[in-house]
N, C-alpha and C positions, 0 to 999 in steps of 0.2 A: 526305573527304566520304563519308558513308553513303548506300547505296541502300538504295531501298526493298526491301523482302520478295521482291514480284514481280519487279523486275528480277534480283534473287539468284538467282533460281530459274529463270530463262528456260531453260536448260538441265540440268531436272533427270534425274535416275536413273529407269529406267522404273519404273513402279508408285509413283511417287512425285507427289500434287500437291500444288504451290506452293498456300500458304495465301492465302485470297480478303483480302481486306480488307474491315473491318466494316461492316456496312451502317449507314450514318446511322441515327439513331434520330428526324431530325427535316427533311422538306423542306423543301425551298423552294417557295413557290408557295402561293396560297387553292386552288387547285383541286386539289392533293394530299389536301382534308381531304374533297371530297366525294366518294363513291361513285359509279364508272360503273356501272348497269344494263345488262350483257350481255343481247340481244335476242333471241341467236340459240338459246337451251335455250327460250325461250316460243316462240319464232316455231316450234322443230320439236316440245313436248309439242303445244300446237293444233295443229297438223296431223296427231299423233298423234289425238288427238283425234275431230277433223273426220275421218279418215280409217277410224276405226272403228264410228265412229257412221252416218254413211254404208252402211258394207259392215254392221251389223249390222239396219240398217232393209232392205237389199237382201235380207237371207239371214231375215228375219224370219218366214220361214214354213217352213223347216230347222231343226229345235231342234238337231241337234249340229255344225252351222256356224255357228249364231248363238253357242250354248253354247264354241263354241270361242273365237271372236271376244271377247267377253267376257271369259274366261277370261285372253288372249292382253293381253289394256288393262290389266285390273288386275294383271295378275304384272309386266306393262313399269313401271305406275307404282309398285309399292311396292317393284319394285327400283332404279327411280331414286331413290329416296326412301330406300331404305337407302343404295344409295352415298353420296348429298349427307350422310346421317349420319355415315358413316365418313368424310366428309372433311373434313368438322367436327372429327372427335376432335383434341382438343389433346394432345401429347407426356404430360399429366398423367394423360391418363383411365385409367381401370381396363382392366385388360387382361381382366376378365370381358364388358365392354363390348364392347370391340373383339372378342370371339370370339363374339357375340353376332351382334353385324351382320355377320362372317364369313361363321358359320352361314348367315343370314338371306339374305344374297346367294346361297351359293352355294345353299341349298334354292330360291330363286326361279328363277336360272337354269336347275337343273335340273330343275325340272318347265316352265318353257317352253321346255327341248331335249328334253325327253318328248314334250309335244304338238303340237309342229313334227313331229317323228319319227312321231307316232301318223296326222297326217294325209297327212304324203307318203307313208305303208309303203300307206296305204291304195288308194293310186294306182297302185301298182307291182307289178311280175310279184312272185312271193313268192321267189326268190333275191335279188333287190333289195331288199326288204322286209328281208329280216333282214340282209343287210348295214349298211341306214338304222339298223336296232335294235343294231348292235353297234357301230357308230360313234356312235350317242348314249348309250350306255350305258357304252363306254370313256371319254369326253368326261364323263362326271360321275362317272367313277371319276378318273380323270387329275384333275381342280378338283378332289376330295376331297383326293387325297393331295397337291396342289400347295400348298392352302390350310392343311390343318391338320395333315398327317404330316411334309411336306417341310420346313416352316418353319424350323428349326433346323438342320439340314445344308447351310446356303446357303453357309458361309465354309469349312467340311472341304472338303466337296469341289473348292471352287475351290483350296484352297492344296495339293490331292493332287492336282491336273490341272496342277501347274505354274502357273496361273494365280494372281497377288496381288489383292488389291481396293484401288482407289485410297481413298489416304487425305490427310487435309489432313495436314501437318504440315512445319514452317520447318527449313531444313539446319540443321547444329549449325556454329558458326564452323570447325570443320576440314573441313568438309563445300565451302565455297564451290566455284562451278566459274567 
């Protein structure tokens, strides 16, 4: 009698994983077919929200607390709004795409790790100040090169560190253990 895959594998060679079994293509169940609406990215953008509009009616007579504040809502939303795009992309999409919303992300991120940095230096003795400044300006050097220089050196370097990357694949019949 033959076992299955998974049982074959239960004790495989390190760097090696046992192949998954294929996900059904069709459930059981009527309520497989309709979508849960997750509450909890509405329940914390509102609050996001209600929380800036709030502190932007408080500071409403500071134009560059309010100008921050402002500034601080819309970089948060159009960078969540490029993530949810990038995680949309399907395996098909163009890869101009995807470096697109790359860019996109990391330019939003790093001008709201700018203006976080701009108003805490502002608070601080000026050795601490430029500290702040070279901790957020190593921080969007670092995402530069993680995102678009690094990309391609992910599998060199691990397999020159000793280290393999797990991958699917079924023992060959002399392989069994």
């Amino acid at each position: 009698m033959d076992m299955p895959v998974s049982a074959k594998t239960s004790g495989c060679k390190p760097g090696i994983q046992p192949a998954s079994p294929p996900q059904q293509a069709e459930s059981s169940g009527p309520s497989s077919q309709t979508r849960v609406f997750n509450w909890l990215p509405t329940i914390a953008f509102l609050f996001l929200t209600y929380n800036s509009a709030e502190s932007a009616y408080r500071s409403r007579h500071d134009i560059p607390t309010l100008a921050f504040i402002v500034f601080a809502y819309v970089d948060l939303v159009m960078l969540l709004f490029c993530l949810k795009q990038f995680e949309k992309l399907s395996p098909e999409s163009t890869p101009a795409k995807r470096e697109q919303l790359k860019a996109a992300v990391w330019v939003l991120t790093t001008a709201l790790n700018l203006a976080f940095a701009w108003r805490v230096a502002e608070i601080m003795p000026w050795l601490l100040s430029v500290l702040v400044w070279l901790m957020s300006v190593s921080v969007a050097i670092g995402g530069f090169y993680g995102l678009f220089i690094h990309q391609g050196a992910k599998d060199s370097v691990a397999d020159g560190h000793g280290y393999s990357l797990v991958k699917n694949a079924e023992l060959a019949p002399g392989e069994k253990v």
